[in-house]
matplotlib code that plots the C-alpha trace (Angstrom):
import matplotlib.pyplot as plt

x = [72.1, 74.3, 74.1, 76.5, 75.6, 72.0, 71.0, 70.5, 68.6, 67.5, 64.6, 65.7, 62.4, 61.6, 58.2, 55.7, 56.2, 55.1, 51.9, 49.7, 50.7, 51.4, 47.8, 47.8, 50.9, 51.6, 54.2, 53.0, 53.5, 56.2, 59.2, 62.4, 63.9, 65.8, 69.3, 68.6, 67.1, 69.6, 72.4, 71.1, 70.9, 74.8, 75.9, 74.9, 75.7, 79.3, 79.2, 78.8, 80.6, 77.7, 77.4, 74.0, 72.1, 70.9, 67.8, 67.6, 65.0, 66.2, 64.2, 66.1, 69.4, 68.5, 67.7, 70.6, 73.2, 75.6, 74.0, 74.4, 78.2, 78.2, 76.4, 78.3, 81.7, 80.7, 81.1, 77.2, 76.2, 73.9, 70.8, 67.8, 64.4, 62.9, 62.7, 59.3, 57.8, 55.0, 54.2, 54.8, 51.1, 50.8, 53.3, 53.5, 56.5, 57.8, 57.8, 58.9, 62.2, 61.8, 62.1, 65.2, 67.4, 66.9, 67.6, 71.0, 72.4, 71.7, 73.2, 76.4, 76.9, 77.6, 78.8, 80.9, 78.9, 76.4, 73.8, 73.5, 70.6, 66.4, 63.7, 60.2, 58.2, 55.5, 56.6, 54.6, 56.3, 53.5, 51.8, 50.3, 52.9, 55.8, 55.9, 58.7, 60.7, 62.4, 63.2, 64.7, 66.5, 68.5, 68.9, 70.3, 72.0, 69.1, 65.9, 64.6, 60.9, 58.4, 57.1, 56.2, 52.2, 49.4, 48.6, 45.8, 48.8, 50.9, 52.2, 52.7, 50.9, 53.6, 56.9, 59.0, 60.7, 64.6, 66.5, 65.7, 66.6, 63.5, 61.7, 61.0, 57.4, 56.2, 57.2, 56.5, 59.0, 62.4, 64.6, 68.3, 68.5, 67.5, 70.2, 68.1, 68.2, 65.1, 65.7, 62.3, 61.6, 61.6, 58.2, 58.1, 56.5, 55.5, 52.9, 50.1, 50.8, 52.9, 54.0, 55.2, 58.3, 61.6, 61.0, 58.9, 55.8, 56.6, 59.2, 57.8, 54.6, 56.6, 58.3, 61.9, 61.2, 59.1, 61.5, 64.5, 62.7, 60.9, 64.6, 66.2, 63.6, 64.3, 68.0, 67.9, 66.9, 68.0, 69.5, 66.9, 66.5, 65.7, 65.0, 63.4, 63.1, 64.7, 61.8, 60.7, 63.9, 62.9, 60.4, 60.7, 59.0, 55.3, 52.5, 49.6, 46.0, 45.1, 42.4, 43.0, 44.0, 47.0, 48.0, 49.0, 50.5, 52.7, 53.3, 52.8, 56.5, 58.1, 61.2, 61.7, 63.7, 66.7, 66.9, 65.6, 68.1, 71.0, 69.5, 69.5, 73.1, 74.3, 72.4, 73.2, 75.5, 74.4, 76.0, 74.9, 73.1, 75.9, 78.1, 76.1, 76.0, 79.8, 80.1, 77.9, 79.1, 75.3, 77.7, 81.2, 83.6]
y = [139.3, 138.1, 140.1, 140.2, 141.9, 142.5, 145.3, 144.7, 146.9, 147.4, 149.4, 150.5, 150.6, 149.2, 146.8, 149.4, 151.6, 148.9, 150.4, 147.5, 148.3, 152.0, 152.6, 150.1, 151.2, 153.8, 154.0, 151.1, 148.9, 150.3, 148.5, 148.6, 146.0, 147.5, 146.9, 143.1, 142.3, 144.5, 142.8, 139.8, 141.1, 142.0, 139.0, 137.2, 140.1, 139.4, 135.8, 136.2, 139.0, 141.7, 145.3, 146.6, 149.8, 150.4, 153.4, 155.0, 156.9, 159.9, 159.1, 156.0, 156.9, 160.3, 157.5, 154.8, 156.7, 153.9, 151.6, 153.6, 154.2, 150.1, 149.2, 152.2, 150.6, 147.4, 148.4, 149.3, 152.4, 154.6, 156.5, 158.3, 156.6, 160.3, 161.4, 160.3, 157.2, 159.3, 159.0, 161.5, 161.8, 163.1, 165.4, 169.2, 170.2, 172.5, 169.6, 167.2, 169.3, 169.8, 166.0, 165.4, 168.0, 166.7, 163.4, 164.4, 166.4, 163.8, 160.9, 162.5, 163.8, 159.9, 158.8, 162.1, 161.0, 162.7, 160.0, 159.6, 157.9, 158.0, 156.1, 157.5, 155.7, 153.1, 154.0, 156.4, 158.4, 158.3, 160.3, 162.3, 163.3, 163.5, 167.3, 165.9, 164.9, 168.6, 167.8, 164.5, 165.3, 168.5, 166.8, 162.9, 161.1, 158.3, 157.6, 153.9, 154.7, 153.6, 149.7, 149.3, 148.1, 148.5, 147.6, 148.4, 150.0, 151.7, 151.4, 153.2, 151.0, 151.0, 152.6, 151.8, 148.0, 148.8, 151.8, 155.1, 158.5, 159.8, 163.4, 166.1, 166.1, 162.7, 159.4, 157.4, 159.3, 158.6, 161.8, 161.8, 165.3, 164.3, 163.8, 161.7, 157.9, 156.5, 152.0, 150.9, 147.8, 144.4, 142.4, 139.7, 140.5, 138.2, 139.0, 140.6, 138.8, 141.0, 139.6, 141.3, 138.9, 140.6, 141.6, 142.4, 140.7, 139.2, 136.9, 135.8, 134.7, 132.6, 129.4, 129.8, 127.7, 130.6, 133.3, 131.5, 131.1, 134.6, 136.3, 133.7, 135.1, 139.0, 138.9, 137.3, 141.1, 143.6, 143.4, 142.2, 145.3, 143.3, 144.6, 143.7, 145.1, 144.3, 142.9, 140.4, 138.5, 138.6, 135.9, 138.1, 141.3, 141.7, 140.4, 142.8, 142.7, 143.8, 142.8, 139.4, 141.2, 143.2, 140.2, 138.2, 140.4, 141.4, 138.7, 135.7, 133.9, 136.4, 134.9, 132.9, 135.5, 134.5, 131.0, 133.0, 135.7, 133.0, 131.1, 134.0, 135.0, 131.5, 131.5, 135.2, 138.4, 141.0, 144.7, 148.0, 149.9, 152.4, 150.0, 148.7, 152.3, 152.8, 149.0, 150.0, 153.3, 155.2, 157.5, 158.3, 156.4]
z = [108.8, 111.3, 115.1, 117.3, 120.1, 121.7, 123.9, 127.8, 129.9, 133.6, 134.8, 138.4, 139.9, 143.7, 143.3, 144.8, 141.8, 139.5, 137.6, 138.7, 142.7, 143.2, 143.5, 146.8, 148.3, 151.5, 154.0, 156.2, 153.3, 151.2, 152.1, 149.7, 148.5, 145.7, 147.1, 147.5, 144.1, 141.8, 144.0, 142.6, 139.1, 139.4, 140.4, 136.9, 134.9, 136.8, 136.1, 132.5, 132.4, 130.5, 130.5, 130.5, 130.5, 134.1, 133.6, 137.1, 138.4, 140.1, 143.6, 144.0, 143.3, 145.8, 148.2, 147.2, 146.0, 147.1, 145.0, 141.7, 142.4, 142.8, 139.2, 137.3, 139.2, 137.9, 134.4, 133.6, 131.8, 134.3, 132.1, 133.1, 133.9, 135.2, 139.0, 140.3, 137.9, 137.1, 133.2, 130.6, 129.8, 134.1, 133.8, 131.4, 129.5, 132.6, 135.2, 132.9, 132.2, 136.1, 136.2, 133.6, 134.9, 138.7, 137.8, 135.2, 138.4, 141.1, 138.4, 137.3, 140.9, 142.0, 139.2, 137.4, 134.3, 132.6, 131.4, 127.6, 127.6, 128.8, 129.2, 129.9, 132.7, 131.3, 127.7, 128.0, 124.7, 122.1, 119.9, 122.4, 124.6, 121.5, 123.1, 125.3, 122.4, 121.9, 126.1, 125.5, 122.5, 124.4, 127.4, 125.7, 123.0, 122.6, 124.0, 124.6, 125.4, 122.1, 122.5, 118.5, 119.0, 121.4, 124.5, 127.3, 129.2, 126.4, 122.9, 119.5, 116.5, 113.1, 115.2, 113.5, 114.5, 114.6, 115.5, 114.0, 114.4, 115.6, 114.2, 117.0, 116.4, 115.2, 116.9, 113.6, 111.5, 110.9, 109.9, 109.5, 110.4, 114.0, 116.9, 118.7, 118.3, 119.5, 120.6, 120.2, 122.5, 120.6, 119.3, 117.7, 114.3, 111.3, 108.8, 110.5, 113.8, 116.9, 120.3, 123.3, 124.1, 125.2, 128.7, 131.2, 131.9, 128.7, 130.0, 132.6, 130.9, 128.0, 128.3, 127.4, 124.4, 122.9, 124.0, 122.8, 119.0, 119.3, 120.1, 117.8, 114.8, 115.8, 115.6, 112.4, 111.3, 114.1, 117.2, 120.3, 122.7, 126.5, 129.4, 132.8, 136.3, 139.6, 141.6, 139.3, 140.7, 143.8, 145.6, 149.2, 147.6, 149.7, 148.8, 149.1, 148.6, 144.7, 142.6, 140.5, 137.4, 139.5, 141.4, 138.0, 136.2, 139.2, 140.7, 138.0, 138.0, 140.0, 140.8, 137.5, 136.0, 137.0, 135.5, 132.2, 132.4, 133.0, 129.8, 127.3, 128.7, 127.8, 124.3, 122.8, 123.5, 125.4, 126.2, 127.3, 124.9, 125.0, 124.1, 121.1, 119.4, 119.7, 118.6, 115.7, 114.6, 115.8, 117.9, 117.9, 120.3]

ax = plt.figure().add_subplot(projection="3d")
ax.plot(x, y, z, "-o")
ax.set_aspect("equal")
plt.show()
């Protein structure tokens, strides 16, 4: 099966709300630096000229508002990724909604848009907290929040790989009767063998070798779903005192995203994820 067009995606996070640093963090030591590093991000979206899904969390856009207008002007599609960062398994059904709403009001009054799409914080949809489903489902066209295996952090063992259309009460099932499309984030799967690879951490761990064949082998069946945030771009985020375990995984490579980023933009075709469902006939034009 031939793909034309992957799925590109942005979690507009500042680095002290990574889940490895938030702990760590107060004033004295929170200093932004989310305008510099998704400036950066634009500019090679611009040079290769891609669309991709930006999913903003409702604090920063209240804080950057400026910001948002400039991705959405730039052609990106503008989704939801919550108001505070905190995970769906922290929050009940009352201050999630609390949550969604804020965010949808303080989105579409910068951008005149209503977002069409969500992302829960840490993907932290599962099992456990598919309560929130019913929320998402009156609130959004499609949901982007299930990572299809385990991990320590998060993860949903036998979601489903590709794109499905995702039953109210049960985060494994696919039902046709459900107006929620749920974009699963992309392993690399092959007999009984799964690897994290298109995003994140992920990236930045791998040589571009590995991700190259890894996205090579996914699109071969489905399209690749990649994402990353804004501050692994950027070498001038702070450097504060974490245990080992939180110093790698947030700082490892930090800064070598941008080569990778240019590198997959050169090898395969990227668009919002808006843009791939009316490309592909999921939603109406």
């Amino acid at each position: 099966m031939s793909v034309q067009f992957h799925m590109l995606s942005v979690d507009l996070e500042d680095w002290y709300q990574s889940a490895y640093l938030r702990d760590f963090v107060d004033n004295d030591n929170a200093f932004p630096r989310i305008e510099q590093s998704t400036d950066k991000i634009l500019k090679i979206f611009l040079q290769h000229q891609t669309s991709a899904t930006f999913f903003v969390l409702g604090s920063i856009a209240e804080k950057h508002p400026a910001l948002i207008k400039r991705i959405a002007e730039a052609g990106h599609e503008i989704a939801s990724h919550g108001y505070s960062h905190t995970p769906l398994y922290n929050l009940t059904p009352e201050s999630f909604r609390n949550e969604i709403i804020k965010t949808n009001q303080i989105l579409e009054q910068i951008t005149s848009v209503k977002p069409k799409g969500y992302r829960a914080p840490y993907a932290s949809l599962n099992q456990q907290t598919a309560w929130a489903l019913k929320i998402i489902t009156d609130e959004f066209v499609y949901d982007s929040s299930i990572f299809p295996m385990k991990t320590p952090l998060y993860g949903v063992a036998k979601a489903p790989l590709g794109i499905y259309r995702i039953a109210e009460h049960n985060v494994l099932e696919d039902d046709n009767n459900s107006n929620l499309i749920e974009i699963p984030f992309s392993i690399y799967k092959a007999s009984c063998l799964s690897i994290p690879c298109t995003g994140g951490i992920y990236v930045r761990f791998l040589p571009f070798s590995m991700i190259k064949y890894f996205f090579s082998s996914i699109a071969k069946n489905r399209a690749v779903n990649f994402y990353f945030h804004p501050w692994e771009t950027d070498t001038e985020i702070p450097r504060i005192k974490v245990p080992i375990k939180n110093r790698i995984i947030s700082y490892y490579n930090v800064g070598s995203y941008p080569d990778k980023i240019n590198k997959l933009l050169n090898n395969f075709r990227f668009c919002s994820i808006e843009n791939y469902l009316k490309l592909n006939k999921f939603v109406n034009v």
